[in-house]
C-alpha positions as CSV (number, residue, x, y, z in Angstrom):
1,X,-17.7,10.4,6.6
2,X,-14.3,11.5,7.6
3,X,-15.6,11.6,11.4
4,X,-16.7,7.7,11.2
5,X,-12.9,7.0,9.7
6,X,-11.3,8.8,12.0
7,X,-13.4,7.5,14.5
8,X,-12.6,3.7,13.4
9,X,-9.2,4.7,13.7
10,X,-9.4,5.5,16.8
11,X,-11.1,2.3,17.6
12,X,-8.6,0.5,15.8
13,X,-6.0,2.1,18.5
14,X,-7.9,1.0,21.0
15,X,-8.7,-3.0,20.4
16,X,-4.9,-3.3,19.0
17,X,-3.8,-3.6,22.5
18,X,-5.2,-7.2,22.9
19,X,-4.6,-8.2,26.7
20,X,-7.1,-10.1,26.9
21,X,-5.7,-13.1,25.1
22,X,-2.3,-12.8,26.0
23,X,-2.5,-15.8,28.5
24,X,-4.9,-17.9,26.1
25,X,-3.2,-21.3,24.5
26,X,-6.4,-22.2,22.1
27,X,-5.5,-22.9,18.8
28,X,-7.9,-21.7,15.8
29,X,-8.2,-23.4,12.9
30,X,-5.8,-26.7,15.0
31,X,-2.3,-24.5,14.3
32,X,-3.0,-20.9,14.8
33,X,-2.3,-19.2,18.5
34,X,-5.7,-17.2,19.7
35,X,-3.2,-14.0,19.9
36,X,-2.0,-14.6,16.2
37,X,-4.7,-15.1,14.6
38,X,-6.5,-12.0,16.6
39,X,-3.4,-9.7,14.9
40,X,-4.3,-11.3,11.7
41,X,-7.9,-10.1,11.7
42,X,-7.2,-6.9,12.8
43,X,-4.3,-6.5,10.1
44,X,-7.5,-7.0,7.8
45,X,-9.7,-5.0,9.6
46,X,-6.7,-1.9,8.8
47,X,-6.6,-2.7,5.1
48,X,-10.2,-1.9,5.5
49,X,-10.2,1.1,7.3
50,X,-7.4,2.3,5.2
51,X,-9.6,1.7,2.0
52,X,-12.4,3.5,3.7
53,X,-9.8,6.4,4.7
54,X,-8.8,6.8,0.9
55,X,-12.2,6.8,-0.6
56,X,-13.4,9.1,1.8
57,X,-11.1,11.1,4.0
58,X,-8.6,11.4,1.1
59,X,-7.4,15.1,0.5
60,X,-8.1,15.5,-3.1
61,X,-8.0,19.4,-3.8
62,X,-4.2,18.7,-2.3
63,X,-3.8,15.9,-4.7
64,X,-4.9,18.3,-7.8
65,X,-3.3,20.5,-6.5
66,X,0.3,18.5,-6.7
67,X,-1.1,16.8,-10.3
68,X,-1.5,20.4,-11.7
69,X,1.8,21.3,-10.6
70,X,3.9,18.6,-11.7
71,X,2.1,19.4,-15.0
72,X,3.3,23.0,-15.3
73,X,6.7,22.4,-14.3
74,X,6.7,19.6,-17.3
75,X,5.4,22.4,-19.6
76,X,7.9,24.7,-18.1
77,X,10.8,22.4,-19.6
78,X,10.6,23.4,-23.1
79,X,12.3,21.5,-26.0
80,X,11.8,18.3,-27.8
81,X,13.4,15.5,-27.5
């Protein structure tokens, strides 16, 4: 699954660079520029890919690996407060 994130990523890259509606005056929704409302999709479509990338391409033996070390320098401390 890390392949299809990174691959969506990659995609993402690609279609950000909308010059294809650059020139287009059409409003969506009677207020919205084409262009706008374009960047506000994709802003979504990131949120999304970025949920994807954290449920699947997270590093999580580098995440234990940090949780188990902030734990041993809190035991490492010593006294009570």
């Amino acid at each position: 699954m890390k392949n299809f994130v990174y691959a969506l990523i990659v995609l993402l890259a690609i279609v950000h660079q909308d010059i294809w509606w650059w020139d287009n005056k059409e409003l969506i929704l009677g207020f919205m520029p084409l262009g706008l409302f374009y960047h506000a999709l994709f802003s979504c479509m990131a949120a999304g890919v970025w949920a994807l990338a954290i449920k699947w391409a997270w590093p999580s033996d580098i995440e234990a690996w940090a949780e188990e070390t902030y734990v041993e320098s809190n035991d490492n401390q010593g006294g009570e407060k």
